[in-house]
N, C-alpha and C positions, 0 to 999 in steps of 0.2 A: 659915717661913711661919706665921705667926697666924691658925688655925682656928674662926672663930666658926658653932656651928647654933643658930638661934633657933626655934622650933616654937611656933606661936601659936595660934590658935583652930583647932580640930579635935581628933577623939579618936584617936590614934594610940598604936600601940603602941611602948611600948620598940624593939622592933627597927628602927624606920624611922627611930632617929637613926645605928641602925649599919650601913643600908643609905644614910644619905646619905653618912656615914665611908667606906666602902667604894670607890663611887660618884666621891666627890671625892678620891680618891687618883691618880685617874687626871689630874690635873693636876697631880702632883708631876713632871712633865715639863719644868714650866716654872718648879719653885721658886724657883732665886734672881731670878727676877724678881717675881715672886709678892711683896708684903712683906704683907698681909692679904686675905680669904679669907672672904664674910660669906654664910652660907648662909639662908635665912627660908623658913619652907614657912607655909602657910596653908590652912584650908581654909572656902569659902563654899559651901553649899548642896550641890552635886556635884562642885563644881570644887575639883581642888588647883592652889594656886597660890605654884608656887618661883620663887623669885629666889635671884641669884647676884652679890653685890656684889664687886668683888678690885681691891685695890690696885697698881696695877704700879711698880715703883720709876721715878723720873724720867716716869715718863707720865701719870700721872693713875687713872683711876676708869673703868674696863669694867662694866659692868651690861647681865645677863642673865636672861630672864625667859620661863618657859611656863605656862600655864595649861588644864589639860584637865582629865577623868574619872577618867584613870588616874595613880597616885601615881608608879609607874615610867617612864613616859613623859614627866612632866612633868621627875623629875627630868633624865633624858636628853635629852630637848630644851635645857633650861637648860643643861648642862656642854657639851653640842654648839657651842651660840651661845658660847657663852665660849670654847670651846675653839679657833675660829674667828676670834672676835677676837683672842686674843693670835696667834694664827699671823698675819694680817695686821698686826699690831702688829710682828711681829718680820720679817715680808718688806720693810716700810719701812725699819725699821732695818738692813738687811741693802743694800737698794739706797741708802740714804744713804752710806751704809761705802763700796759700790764708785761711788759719784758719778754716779748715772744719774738 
């Protein structure tokens, strides 16, 4: 899986690229479907705001996105919603298989 973090406006420190490393490891659950992996944090005024772009092989483009106060929350919410989507991604694929 091809791990992109982009970190764009805001003043962050060094470690909040390796608390997003950290963080999005917990989707190595669904690597081989996984083929990219695009992480973007931003920050405007108060608000952090992560997105979560991931390419799924054969299926297309999942996009995931929180936006609050807290840097840690936002991340979690994001990996949450995506974590979410590939599991319905993968229970269709699962009821396709057994022809329901």
């Amino acid at each position: 899986m091809n791990t992109q973090i982009s970190i764009r406006h805001g003043n962050y420190s060094p470690d909040v690229r390796d608390l997003i490393e950290s963080r999005l490891g917990s989707l190595s659950l669904f690597g081989t479907r996984l083929d990219s992996l695009t992480a973007r944090l931003d920050q405007s005024s108060d608000q952090h705001d992560f997105e979560l772009v991931a390419g799924v092989a054969r299926e297309g483009t999942l996009v995931a996105r929180a936006k609050t106060g807290n840097l840690h929350q936002a991340v979690d919410e994001a990996i949450d919603r995506l974590t979410s989507q590939l599991r319905k991604l993968h229970e269709r694929r699962v009821q396709r298989r057994r022809g329901h």
